[in-house]
MITI-333751 format. One record per residue (C-alpha): residue number from 1; residue in one letter; x, z, y. Coordinates in steps of 0.05 Angstrom, whole numbers, plus 5000, padded with zeros to 4 digits. Layout:
residues N
+-----+----+------+------+------+
|   i | aa |    x |    z |    y |
+-----+----+------+------+------+
| NUM |  A |    X |    Z |    Y |
...
+-----+----+------+------+------+
This chain:
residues 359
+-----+----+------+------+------+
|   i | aa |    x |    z |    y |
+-----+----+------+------+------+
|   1 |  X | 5000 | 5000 | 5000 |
|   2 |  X | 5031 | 4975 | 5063 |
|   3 |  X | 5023 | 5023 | 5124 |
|   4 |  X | 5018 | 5007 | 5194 |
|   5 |  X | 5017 | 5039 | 5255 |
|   6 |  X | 4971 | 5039 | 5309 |
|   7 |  X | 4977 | 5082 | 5380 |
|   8 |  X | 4920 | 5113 | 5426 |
|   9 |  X | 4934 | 5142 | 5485 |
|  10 |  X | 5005 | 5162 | 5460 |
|  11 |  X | 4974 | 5188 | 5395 |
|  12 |  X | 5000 | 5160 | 5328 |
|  13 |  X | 4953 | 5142 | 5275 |
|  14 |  X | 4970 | 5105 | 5209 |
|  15 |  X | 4920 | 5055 | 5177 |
|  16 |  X | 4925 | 5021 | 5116 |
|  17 |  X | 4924 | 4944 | 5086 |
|  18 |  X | 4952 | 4917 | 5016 |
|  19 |  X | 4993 | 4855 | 5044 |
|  20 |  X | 5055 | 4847 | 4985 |
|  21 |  X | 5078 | 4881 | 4926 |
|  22 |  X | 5142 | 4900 | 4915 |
|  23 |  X | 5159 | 4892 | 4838 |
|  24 |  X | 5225 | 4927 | 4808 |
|  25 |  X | 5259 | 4884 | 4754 |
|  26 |  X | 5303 | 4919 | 4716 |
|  27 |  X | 5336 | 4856 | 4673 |
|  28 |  X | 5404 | 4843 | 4705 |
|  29 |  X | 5417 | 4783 | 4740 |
|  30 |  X | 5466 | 4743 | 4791 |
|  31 |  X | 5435 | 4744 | 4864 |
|  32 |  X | 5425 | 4674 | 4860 |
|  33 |  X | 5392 | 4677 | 4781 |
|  34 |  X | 5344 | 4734 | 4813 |
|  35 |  X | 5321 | 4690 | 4875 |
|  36 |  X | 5306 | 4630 | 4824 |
|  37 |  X | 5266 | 4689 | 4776 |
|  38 |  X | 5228 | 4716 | 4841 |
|  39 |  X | 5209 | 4654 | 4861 |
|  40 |  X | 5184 | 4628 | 4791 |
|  41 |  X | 5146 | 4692 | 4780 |
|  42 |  X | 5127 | 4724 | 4860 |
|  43 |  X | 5141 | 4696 | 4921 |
|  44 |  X | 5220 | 4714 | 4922 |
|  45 |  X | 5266 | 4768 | 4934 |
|  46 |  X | 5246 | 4831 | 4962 |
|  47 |  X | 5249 | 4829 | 5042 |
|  48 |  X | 5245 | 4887 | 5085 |
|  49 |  X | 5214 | 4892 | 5146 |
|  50 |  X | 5214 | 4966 | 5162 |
|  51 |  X | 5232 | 5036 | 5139 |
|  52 |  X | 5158 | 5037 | 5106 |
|  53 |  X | 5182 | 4987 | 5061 |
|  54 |  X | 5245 | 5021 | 5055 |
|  55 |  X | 5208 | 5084 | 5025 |
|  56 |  X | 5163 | 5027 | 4981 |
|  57 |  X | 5226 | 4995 | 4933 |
|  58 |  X | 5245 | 5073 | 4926 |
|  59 |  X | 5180 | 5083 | 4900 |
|  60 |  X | 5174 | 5026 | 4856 |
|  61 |  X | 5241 | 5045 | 4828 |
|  62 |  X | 5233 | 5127 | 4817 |
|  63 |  X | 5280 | 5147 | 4766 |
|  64 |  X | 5330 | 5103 | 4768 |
|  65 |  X | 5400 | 5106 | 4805 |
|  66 |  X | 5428 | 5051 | 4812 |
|  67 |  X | 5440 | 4990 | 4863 |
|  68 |  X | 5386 | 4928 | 4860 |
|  69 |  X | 5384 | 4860 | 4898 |
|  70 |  X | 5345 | 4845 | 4960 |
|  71 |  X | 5333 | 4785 | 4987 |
|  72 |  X | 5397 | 4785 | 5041 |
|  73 |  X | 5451 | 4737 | 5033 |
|  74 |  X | 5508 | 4729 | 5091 |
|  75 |  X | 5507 | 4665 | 5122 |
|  76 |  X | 5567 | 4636 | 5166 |
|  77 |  X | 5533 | 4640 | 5245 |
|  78 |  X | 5533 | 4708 | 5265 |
|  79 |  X | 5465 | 4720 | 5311 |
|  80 |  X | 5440 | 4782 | 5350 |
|  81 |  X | 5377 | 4826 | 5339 |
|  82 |  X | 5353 | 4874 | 5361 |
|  83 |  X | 5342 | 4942 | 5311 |
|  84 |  X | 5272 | 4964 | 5327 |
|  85 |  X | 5231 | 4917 | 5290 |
|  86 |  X | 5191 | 4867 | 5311 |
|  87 |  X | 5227 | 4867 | 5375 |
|  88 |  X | 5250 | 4793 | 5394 |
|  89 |  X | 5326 | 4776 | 5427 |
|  90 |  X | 5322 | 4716 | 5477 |
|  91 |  X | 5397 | 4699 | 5500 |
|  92 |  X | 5367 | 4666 | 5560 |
|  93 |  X | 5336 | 4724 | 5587 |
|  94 |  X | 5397 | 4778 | 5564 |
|  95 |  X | 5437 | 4805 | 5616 |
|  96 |  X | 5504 | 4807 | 5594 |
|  97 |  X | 5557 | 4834 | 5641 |
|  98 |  X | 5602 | 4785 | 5665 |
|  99 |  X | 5641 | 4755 | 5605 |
| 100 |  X | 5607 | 4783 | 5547 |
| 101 |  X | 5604 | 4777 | 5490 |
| 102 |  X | 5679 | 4770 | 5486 |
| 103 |  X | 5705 | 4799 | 5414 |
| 104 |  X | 5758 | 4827 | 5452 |
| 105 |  X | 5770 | 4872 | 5407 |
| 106 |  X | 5760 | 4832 | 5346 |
| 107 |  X | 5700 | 4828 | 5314 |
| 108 |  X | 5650 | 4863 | 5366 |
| 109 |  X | 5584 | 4855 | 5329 |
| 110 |  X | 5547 | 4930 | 5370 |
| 111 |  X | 5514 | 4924 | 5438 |
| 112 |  X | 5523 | 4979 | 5489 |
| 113 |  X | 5503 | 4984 | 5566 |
| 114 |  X | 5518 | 5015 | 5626 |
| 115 |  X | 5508 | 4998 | 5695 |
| 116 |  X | 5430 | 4994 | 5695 |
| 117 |  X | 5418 | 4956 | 5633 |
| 118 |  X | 5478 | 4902 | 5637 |
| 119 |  X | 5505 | 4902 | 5556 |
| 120 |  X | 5565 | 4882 | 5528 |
| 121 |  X | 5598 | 4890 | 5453 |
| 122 |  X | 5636 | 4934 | 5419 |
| 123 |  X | 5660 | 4948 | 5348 |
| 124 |  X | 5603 | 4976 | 5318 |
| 125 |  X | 5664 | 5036 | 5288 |
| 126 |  X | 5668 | 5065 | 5364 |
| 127 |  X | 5639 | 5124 | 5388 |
| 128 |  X | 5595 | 5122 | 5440 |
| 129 |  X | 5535 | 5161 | 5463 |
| 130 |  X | 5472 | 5129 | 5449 |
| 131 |  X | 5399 | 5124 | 5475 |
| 132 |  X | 5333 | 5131 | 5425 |
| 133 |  X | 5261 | 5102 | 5442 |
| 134 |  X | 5207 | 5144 | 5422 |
| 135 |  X | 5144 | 5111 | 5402 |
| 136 |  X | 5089 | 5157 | 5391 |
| 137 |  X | 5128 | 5217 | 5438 |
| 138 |  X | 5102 | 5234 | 5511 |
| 139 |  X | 5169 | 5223 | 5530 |
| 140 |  X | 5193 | 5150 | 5509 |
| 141 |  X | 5269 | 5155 | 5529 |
| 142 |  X | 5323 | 5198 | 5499 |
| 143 |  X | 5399 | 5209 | 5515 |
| 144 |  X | 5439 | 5231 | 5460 |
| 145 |  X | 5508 | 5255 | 5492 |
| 146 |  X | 5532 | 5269 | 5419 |
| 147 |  X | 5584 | 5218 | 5406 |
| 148 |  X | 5569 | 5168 | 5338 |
| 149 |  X | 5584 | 5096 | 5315 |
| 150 |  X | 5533 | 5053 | 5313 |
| 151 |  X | 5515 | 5056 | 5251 |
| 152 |  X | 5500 | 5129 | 5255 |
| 153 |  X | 5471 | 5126 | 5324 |
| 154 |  X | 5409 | 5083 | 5292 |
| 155 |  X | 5408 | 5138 | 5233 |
| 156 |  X | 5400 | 5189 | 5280 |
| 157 |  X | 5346 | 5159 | 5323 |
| 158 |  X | 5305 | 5135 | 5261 |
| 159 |  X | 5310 | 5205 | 5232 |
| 160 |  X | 5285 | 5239 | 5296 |
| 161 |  X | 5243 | 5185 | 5343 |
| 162 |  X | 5236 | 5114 | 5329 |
| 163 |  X | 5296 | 5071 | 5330 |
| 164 |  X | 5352 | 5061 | 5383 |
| 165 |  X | 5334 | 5027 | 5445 |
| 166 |  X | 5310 | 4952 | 5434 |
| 167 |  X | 5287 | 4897 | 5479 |
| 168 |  X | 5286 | 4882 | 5556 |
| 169 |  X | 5215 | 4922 | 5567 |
| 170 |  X | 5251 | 4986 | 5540 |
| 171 |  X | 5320 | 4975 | 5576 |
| 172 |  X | 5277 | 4978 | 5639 |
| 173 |  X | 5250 | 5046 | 5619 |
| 174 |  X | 5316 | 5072 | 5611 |
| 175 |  X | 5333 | 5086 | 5692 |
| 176 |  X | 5410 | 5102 | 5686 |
| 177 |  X | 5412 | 5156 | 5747 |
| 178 |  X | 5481 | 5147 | 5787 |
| 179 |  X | 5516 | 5197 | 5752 |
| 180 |  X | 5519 | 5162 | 5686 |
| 181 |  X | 5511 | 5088 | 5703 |
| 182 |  X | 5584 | 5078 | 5680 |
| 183 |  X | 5581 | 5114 | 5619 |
| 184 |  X | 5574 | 5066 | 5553 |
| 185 |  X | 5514 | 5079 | 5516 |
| 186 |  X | 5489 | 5044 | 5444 |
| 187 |  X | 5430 | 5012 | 5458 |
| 188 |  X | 5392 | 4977 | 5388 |
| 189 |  X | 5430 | 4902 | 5397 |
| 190 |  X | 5476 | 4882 | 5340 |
| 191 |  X | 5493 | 4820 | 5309 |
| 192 |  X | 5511 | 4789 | 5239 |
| 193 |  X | 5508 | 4729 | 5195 |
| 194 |  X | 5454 | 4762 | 5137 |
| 195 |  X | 5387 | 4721 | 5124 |
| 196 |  X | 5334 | 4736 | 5082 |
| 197 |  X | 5315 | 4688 | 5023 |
| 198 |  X | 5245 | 4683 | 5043 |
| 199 |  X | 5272 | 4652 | 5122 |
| 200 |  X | 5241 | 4716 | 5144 |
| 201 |  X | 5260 | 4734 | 5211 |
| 202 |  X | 5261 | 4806 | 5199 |
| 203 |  X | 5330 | 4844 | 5239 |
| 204 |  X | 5310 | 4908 | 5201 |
| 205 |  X | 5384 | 4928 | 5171 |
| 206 |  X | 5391 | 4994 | 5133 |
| 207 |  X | 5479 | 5000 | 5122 |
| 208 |  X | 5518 | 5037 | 5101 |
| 209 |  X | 5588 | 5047 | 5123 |
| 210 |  X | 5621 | 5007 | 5071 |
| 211 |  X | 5618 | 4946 | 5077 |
| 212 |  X | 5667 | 4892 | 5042 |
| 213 |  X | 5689 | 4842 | 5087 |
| 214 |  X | 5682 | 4779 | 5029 |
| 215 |  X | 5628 | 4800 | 4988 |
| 216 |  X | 5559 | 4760 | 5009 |
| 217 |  X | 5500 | 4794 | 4977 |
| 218 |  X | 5466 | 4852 | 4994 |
| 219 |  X | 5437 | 4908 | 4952 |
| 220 |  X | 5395 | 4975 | 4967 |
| 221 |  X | 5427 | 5040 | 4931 |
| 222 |  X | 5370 | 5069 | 4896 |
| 223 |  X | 5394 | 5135 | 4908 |
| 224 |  X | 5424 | 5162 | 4985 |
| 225 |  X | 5362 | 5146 | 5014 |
| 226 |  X | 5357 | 5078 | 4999 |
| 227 |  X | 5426 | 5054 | 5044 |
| 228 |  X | 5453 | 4978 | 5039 |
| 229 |  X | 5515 | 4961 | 5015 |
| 230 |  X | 5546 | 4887 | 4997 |
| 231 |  X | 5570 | 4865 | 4935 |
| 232 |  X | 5593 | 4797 | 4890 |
| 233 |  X | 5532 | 4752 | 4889 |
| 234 |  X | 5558 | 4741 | 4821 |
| 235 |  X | 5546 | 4812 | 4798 |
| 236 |  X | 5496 | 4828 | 4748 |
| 237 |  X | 5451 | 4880 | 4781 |
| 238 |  X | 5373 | 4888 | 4778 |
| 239 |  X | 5338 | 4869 | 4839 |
| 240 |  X | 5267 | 4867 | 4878 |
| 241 |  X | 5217 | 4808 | 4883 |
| 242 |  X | 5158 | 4811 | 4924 |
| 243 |  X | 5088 | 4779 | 4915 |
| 244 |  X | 5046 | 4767 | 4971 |
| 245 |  X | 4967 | 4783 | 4951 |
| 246 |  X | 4915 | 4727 | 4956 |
| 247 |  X | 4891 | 4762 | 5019 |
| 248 |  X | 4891 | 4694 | 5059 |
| 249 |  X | 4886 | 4631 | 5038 |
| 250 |  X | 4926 | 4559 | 5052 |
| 251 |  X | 4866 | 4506 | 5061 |
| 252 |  X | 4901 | 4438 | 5068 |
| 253 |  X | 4838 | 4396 | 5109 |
| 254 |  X | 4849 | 4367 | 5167 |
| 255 |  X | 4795 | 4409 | 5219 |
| 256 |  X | 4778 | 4419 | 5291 |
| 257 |  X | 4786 | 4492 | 5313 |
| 258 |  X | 4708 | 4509 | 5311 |
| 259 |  X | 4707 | 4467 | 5244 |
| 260 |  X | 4756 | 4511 | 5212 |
| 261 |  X | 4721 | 4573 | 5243 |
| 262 |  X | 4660 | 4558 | 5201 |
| 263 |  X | 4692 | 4537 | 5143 |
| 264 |  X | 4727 | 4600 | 5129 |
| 265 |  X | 4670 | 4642 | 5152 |
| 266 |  X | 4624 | 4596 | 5102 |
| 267 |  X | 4672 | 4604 | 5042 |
| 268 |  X | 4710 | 4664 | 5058 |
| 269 |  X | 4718 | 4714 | 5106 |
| 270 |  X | 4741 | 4683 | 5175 |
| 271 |  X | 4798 | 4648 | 5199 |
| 272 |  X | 4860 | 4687 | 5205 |
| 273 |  X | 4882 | 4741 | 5247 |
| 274 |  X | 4954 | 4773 | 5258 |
| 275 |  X | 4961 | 4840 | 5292 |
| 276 |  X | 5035 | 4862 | 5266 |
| 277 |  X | 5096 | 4832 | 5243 |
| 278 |  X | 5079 | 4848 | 5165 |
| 279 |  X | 5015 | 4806 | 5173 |
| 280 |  X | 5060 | 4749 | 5214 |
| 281 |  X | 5110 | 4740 | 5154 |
| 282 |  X | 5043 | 4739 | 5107 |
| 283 |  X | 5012 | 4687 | 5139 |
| 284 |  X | 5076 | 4644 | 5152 |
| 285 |  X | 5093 | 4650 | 5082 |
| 286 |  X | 5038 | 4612 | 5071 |
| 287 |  X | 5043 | 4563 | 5130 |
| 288 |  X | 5099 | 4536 | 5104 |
| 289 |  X | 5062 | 4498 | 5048 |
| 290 |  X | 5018 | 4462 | 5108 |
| 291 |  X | 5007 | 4383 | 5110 |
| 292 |  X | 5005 | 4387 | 5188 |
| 293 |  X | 5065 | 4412 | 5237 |
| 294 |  X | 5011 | 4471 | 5256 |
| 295 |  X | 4958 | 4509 | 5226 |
| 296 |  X | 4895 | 4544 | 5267 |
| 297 |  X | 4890 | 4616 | 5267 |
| 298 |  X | 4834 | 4654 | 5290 |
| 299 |  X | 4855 | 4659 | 5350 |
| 300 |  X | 4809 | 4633 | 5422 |
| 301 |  X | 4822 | 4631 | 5495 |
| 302 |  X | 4758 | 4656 | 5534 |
| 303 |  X | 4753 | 4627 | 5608 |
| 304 |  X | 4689 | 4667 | 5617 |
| 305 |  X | 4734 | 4737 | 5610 |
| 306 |  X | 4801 | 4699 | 5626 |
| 307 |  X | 4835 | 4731 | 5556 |
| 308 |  X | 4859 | 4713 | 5491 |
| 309 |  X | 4819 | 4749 | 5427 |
| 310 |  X | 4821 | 4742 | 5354 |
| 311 |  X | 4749 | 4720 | 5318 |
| 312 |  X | 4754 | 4785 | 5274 |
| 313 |  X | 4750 | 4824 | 5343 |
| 314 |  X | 4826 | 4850 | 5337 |
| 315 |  X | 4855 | 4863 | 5392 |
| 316 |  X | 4913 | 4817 | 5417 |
| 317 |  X | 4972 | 4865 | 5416 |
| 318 |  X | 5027 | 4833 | 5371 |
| 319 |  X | 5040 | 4773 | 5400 |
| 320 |  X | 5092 | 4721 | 5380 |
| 321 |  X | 5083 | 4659 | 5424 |
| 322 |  X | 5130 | 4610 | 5430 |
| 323 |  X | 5159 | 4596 | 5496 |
| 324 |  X | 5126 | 4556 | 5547 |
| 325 |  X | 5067 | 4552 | 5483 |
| 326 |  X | 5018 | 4602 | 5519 |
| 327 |  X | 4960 | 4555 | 5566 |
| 328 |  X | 4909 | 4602 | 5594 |
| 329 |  X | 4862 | 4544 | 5596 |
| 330 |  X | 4788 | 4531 | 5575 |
| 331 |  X | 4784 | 4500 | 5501 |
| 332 |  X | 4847 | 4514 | 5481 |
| 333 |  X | 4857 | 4563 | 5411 |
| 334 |  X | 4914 | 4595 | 5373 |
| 335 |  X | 4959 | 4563 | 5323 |
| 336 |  X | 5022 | 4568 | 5283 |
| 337 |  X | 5083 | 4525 | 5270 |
| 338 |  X | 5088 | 4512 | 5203 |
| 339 |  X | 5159 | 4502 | 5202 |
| 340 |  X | 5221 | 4535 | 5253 |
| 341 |  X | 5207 | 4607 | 5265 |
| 342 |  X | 5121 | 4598 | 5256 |
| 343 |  X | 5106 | 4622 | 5326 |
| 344 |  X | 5039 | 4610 | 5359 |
| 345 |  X | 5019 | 4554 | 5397 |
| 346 |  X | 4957 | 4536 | 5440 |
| 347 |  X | 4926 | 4465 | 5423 |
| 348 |  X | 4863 | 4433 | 5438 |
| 349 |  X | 4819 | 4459 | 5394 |
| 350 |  X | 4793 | 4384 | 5381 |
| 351 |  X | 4858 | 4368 | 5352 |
| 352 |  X | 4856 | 4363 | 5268 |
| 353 |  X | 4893 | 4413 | 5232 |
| 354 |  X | 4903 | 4449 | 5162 |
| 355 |  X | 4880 | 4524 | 5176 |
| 356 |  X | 4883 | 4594 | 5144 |
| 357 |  X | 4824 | 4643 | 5128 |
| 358 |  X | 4830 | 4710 | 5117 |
| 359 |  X | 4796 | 4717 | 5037 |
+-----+----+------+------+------+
């Protein structure tokens, strides 16, 4: 049972909806032999959005200590993220101080700031003090003046807020005061060449601090709270799949907006709607089998109220727009790429498309 979170009025509250299974295999395979046996039997190998999903592969594999495969391989273009997921990095829009990134040091894959949000990189080894966002807290903002690498400055603020600082919106939060503007902070931005199997664009990472610089796979320690280490993709090592459940549905005819709209509510439920980032990799997952370069969702522009809503009556919180994708204009609806990183677009909703409904 996947868990997600929802906030009132500063108040945390935690619903529930079945969106994948996570299924513990204990045959030992190569990384590569247990993506082909995932994808022949689920959908593929485990990916991990969150620390809720963390918490699910240690219950689906109670008893056992060992390591297992996830779906993470290292690739060769190293890209930043941010740690707090579902939080998106745009270069454009990142203010870098003057002549970062450098790798002066080396590799410098850990993001820091000072100066009123400008960031820069470090070795992700240093010591720095670090600032933690609180989600569901009255107060939202948290120095640490303890001194920790990286890696155990996003332990920390997992164990006792939400993550380290992600994302523009929070960095504004942050107000550096003038008598720490200078001082170097971690702030949630790191960077590496790991991708998941699936082409999810999950940044959720969950290290340890031993990692081997030549070894390309990556598996979760079923014991020490579930930490990440790498190994030899050619190991033999049990592993994770995960199955997404026939909770929406791929139909591949060509519709108008309101056409589609009616068909799902006729033969299903209703057309689609996406309120997190779990539900966003569900539904692209099955995107990807599309016949057209978008698919509707059930998603509208009102001009009467001047607002975007979902048919189910879901608020619009998540969002994942492409840029420059969002026209606030009258018959214009919601849809998703079905290839690139599946973002929304608006389209005329007299435009032809394959569409998905929510079963």
């Amino acid at each position: 049972m996947q868990w997600s979170l929802l906030i009132v009025m500063g108040q945390c509250y935690f619903i529930t909806c079945q969106l994948y299974q996570y299924h513990y295999i204990e045959d030992t395979k190569t990384w590569t032999e247990a993506q082909e046996y995932c994808r022949e039997h689920y959908t593929d190998l485990a990916t991990v959005s969150n620390m809720t999903d963390m918490k699910r592969l240690l219950e689906e594999s109670t008893g056992r200590k060992t390591e297992a495969w996830i779906g993470l391989r290292a690739d060769v273009t190293r890209t930043w993220h941010w740690s707090l997921p579902g939080v998106e990095f745009k270069d454009d829009v990142t203010r870098w101080v003057l002549g970062e990134p450098n790798d002066v040091g080396g590799l410098e894959n850990c993001g820091f700031i000072k100066n009123n949000t400008l960031l820069g990189d470090l070795s992700c080894k240093d010591q720095l003090r670090f600032i933690c966002y609180d989600e569901c807290g009255s107060t939202k903002i948290h120095f640490i003046n303890e001194q920790k690498n990286w890696i155990d400055a996003q332990k920390y603020c997992r164990d006792h807020h939400t993550d380290l600082v992600s994302g523009l919106n929070q960095l504004d939060q942050v107000g550096l005061n003038d008598t720490v503007k200078d001082i170097q902070y971690w702030v949630g931005l790191f960077r590496d060449a790991w991708r998941w199997s699936d082409g999810s664009s999950s940044s959720f990472r969950h290290w340890d601090q031993t990692l081997s610089p030549g070894d390309k796979c990556a598996v979760t320690m079923l014991s020490e709270g579930g930490r990440w280490k790498n190994a030899k993709c050619t190991d033999q090592k049990p592993f994770f799949c995960y199955d997404v459940t026939d909770k929406v549905i791929l139909i591949k005819e060509n519709k108008t907006w309101e056409e589609a709209l009616y068909y799902c509510r006729e033969n299903y439920y209703d057309l689609v709607s996406i309120t997190n980032l779990d539900e966003q990799r569900w539904v692209q997952d099955r995107a990807k089998n599309a016949s057209t370069p978008f698919v509707w969702l059930g998603l509208r522009y009102s001009c009467f109220l001047d607002f975007w809503f979902w048919v189910s009556d879901e608020v619009v919180s998540y969002k994942n727009w492409a840029s420059d994708e969002k026209n606030d204009d009258c018959d214009m609806s919601g849809a998703m790429e079905t290839g690139g990183g599946h973002q929304w677009v608006t389209n005329n909703d007299n435009k032809k498309f394959n569409f998905i409904c929510a079963v």
